[in-house]
C-alpha positions, -999 to 999 in steps of 0.1 A, spaced: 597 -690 -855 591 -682 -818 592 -647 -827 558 -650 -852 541 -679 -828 546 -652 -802 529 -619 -820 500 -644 -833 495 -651 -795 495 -616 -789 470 -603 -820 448 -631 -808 445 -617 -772 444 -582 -786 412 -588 -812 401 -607 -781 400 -577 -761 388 -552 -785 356 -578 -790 349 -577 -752 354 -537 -754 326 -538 -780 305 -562 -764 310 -542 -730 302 -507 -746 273 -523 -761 256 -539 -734 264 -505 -709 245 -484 -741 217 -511 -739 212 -510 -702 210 -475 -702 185 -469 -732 162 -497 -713 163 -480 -676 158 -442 -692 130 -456 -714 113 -476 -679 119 -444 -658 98 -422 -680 68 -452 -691 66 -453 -651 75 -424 -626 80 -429 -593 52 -432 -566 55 -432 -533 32 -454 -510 3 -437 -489 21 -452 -458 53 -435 -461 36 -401 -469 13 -403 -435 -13 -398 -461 -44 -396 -442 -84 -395 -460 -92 -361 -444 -82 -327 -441 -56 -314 -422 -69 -279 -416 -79 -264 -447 -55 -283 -463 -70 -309 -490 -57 -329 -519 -81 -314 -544 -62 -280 -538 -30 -298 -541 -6 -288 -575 -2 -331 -578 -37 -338 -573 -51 -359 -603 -89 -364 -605 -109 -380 -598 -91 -397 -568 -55 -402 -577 -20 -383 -572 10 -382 -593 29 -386 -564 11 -408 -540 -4 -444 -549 -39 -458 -547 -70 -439 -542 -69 -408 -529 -96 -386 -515 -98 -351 -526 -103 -344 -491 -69 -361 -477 -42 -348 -473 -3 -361 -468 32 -349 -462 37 -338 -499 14 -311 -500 17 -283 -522 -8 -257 -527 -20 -244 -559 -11 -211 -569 
């Protein structure tokens, strides 16, 4: 009788287990799915601050003749307004 009392303990903490696996598996697929899906609805900007992102030129360098430049006075990198005659450490010149 010990024998049987013992492998329904055991079977118990085994379904047990296998449940949490599922839940576990589950909730990691979940998490994932949501962060991919939040990453792409909103890319990454950085703050003007942390770019040195200044309203004027530096040299003939401008925003409007930036590849990321987004009129009429945004970025894709940078947020807030931007002037299409700023310019910040992100600068990359059309081709």
């Amino acid at each position: 009788m010990a024998t049987t009392q013992h492998f329904h303990t055991l079977e118990l903490s085994r379904r047990r287990l296998l449940r949490s696996a599922v839940f576990v598996a589950a909730g990691g697929a979940l998490a994932g799915n949501l962060m991919t899906s939040s990453a792409a609805a909103a890319p990454h900007k950085m703050p003007q601050q942390a770019v040195a992102y200044q309203p004027t030129a530096k040299g003939g360098l401008r925003c409007d003749g930036c590849t990321q430049w987004a009129p009429p006075n945004a970025c894709t990198t940078v947020t807030g307004d931007i002037a299409s005659s700023g310019w910040c450490t992100l600068y990359k010149p059309k081709s």
